[in-house]
C-alpha positions in Angstrom: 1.5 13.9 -8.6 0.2 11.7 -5.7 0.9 8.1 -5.2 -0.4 5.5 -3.6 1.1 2.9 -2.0 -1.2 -0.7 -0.9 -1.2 -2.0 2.8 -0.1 -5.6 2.9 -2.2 -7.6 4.6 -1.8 -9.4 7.6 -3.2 -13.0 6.8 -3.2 -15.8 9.4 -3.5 -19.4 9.2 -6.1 -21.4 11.2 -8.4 -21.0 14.9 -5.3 -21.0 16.9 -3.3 -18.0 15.2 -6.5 -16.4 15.0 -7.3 -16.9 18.4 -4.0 -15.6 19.9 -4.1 -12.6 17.1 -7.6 -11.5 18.1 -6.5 -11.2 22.1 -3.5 -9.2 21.0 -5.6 -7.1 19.5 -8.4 -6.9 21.8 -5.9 -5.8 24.6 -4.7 -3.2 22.2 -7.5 -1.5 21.4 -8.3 -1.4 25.1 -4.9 0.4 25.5 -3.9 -2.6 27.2 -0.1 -2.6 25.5 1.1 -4.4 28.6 -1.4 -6.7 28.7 -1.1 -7.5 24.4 2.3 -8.4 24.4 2.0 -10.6 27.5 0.0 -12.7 25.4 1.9 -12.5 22.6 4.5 -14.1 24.5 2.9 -16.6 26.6 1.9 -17.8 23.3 5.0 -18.1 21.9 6.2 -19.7 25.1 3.3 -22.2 25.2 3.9 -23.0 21.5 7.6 -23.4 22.4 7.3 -26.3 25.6 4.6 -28.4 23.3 6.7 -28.9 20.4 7.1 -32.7 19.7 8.5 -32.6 16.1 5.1 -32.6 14.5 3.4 -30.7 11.3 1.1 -29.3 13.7 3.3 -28.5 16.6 5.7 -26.3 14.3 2.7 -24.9 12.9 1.3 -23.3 15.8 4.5 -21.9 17.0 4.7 -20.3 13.5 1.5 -18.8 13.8 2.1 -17.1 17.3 5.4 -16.4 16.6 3.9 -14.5 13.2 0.7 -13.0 15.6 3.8 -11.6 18.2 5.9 -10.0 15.2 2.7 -8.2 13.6 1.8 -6.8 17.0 5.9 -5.6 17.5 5.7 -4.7 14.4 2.5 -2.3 14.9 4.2 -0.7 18.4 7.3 -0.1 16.4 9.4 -2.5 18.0 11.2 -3.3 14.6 14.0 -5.7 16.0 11.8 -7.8 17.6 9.6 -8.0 14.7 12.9 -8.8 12.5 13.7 -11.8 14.9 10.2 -13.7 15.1 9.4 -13.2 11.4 12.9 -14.8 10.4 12.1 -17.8 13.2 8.6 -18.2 11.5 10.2 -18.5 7.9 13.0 -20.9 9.4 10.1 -23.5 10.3 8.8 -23.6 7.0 11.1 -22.7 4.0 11.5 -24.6 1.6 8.8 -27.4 2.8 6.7 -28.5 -0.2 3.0 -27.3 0.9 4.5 -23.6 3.0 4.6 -21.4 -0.4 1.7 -19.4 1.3 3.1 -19.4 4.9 6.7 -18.1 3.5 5.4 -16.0 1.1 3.0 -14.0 3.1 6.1 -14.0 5.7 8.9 -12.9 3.6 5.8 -10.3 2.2 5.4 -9.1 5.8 9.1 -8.8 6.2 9.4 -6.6 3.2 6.7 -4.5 4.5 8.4 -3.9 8.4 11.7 -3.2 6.3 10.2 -0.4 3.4 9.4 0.9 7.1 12.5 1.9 8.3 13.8 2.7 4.7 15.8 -0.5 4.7 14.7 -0.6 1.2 17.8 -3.1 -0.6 16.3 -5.4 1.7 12.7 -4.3 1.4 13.2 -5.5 -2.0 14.9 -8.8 -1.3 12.2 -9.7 1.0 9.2 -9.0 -1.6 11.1 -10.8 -5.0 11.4 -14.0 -2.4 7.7 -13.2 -1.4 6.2 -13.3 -4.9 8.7 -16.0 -5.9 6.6 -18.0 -3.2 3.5 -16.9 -4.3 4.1 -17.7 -8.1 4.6 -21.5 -6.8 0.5 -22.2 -5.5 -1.6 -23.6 -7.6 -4.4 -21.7 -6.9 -3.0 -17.7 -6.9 -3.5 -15.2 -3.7 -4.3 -12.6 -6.2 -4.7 -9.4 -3.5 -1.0 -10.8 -1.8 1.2 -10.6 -5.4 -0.9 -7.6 -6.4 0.1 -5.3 -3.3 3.5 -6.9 -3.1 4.1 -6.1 -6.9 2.9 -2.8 -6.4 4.6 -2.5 -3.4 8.4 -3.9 -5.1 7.6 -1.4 -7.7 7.5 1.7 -5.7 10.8 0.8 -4.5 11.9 0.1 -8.0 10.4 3.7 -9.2 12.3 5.4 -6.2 15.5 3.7 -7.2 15.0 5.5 -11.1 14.6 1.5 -12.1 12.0 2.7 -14.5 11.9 -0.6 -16.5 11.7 -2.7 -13.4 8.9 -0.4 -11.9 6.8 -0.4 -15.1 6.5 -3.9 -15.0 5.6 -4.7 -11.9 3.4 -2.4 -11.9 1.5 -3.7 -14.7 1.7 -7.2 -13.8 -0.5 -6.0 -10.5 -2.2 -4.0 -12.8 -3.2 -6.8 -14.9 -4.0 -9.2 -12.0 -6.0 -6.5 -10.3 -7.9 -5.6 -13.7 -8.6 -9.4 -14.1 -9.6 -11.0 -11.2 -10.8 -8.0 -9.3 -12.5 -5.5 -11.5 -11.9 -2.1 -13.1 -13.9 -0.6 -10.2 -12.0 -1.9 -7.2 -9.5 0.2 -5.2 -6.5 -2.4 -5.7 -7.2 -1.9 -9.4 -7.5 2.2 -9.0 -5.0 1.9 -6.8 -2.4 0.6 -9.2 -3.6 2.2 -12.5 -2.9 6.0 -10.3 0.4 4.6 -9.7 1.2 3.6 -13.1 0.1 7.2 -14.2 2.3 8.2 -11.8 5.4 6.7 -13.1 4.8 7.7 -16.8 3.9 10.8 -15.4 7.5 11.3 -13.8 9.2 9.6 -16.9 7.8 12.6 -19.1 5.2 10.1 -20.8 2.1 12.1 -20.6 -0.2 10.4 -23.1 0.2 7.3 -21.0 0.4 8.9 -18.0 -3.4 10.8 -18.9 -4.8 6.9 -20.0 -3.6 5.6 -16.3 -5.1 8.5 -14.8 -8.3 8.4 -16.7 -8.6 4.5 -15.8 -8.3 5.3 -11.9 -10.8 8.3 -11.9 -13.7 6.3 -13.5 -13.1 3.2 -11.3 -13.2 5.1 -8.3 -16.1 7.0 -9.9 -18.1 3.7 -10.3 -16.8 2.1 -7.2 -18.0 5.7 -5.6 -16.6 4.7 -1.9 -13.9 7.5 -1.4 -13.7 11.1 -2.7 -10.4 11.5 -1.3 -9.0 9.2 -4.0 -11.3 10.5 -6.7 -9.7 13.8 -5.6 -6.6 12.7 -6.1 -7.4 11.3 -9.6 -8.6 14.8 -10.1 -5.2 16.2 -9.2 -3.3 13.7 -11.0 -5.2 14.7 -14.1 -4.9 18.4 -13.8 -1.3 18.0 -13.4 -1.0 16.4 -16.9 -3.7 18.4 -18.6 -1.0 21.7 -17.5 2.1 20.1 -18.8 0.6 18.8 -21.8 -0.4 22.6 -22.4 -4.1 21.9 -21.9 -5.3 25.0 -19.6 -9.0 24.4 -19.8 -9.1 21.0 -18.6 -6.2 21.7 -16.0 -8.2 24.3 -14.5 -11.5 21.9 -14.7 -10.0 18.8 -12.7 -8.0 21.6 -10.2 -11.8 22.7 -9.6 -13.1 19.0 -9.0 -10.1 18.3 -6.7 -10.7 20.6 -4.6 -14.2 20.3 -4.5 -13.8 16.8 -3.5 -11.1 17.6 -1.2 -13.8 20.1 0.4 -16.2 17.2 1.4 -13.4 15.0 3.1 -11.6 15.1 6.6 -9.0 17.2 7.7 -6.6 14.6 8.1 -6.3 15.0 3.9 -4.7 18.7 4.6 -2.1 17.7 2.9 -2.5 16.3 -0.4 -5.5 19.5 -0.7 -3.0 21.8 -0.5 -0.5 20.3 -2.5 -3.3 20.6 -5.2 -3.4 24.0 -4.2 -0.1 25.0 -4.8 -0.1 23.2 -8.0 -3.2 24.9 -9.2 -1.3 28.3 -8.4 1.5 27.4 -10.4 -1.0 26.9 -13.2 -2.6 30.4 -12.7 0.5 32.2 -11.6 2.0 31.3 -15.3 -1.3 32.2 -17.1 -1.7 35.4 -15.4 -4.8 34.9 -13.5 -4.3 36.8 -10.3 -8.1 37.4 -9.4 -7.9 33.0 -9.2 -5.0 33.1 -7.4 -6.2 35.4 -4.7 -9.3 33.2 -4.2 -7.4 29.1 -4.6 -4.8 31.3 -1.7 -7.9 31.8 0.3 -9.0 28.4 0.0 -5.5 27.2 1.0 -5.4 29.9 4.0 -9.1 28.8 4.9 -8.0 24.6 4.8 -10.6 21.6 5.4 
């Protein structure tokens, strides 16, 4: 059973967040680390000495302050993440016209906590993101999709089935709706869906989820490692529901997809391959094992 969790995105604000964001990252993928977070804070410290009490003024200092905490946040320095994305919310919550700013903030926050497994407050940070959210009158559909995906992993991990199955399809339906069956948001959420009913013993549902994500990323046709996964997903089902024949079939088009992909997908191909063992160790197939052990012996 594989799942898939959604990157949040990193979203700035106008030229000047932009413009200090793109030199941070310009020095970084130069290898320039000293050189990236020495304009991350002369930014900051700039944005600091000019402000006059303006709309404008706080603005910008949010904006570098939120540019420096994704960059910390990227080398891992967590704290100092913490500490500018806190400042950056403190400028702007609860100002009537900031439900984006706080919103993608508190969603950034979530995300730098799920990272270090501080996941009561993981939690905390995406409810007040997608509270936000909920309050613009013109929805950031990819934000509250991810986030409720996101909030519903955590959810799923903490056994909180109910909780989980509805955020899950509330991304599910956004996703569907303003995004298309086809795109990997959409895919991305229907496998995890599957994957919850899947856990909760609910295979009919779980096989409908599963069958959704496979033909999107089918038709969207961009990445065989997910339509591999779909594959494995399926297979898994297909076994416990008692159904050998199309088991073994989606095993077989796992790991043929699995084949044609990278090797930094080792993993998750031979977690198919263990589970398609399983399947043949308890039907007695031992000429299939010998030759799936081979395949996992031989890698990608």
């Amino acid at each position: 059973m594989i799942e898939q969790q959604l990157p949040f995105i990193e979203v700035g604000g106008n030229f000047d967040w932009t413009e200090t964001d793109d030199r941070i990252r310009a020095a970084e993928a130069e290898g320039d680390l000293s050189g990236a977070q020495e304009i991350a804070d002369t930014a900051v410290q700039d944005a600091r000495s000019n402000q006059n009490g303006s709309h404008k003024d706080a603005e910008r200092l949010l904006f570098c302050l939120e540019a420096r905490a994704d960059w910390s946040s990227r080398q891992g320095n967590y704290l100092d993440a913490k500490d500018d994305y806190l400042e950056a919310i403190s400028l702007v919550a609860g100002k009537s016209g900031q439900e984006g700013a706080v919103g993608r903030l508190y969603g950034s926050l979530g995300y730098l906590f799920e990272s270090t497994e501080k996941f009561d407050e993981a939690i905390d940070a995406y409810e007040r993101a997608l509270e936000q959210l909920g309050r613009l009158r013109h929805p950031a559909v990819i934000d509250e999709v991810r986030l409720s995906n996101n909030l519903a992993f955590l959810y799923a991990a903490k056994d909180d089935f109910d909780q989980a199955e509805t955020l899950f399809l509330k991304a599910l339906k956004l996703a569907h709706g303003e995004l298309g069956a086809s795109d990997p948001d959409t895919t991305g959420v229907c496998n995890n869906v599957g994957a919850l009913y899947q856990k909760a013993g609910h295979l009919e549902q779980a096989r409908e989820m599963h069958v959704m994500a496979l033909e999107g990323r089918k038709e969207d046709g961009g990445n065989k490692a997910d339509i591999a996964q779909s594959h494995g997903n399926l297979a898994i089902v297909f076994a416990e529901e008692g159904n050998e024949k199309e088991s073994r079939s989606h095993f077989e088009s796992a790991l043929a997809n699995f084949q044609s992909v990278g090797s930094e997908w080792s993993e998750d191909f031979e977690a198919v391959c263990e589970n398609y063992l399983q399947l043949l160790k308890n039907v007695g197939d031992r000429e299939g094992e010998e030759r799936v052990k081979a395949l996992l012996e031989k890698g990608i």
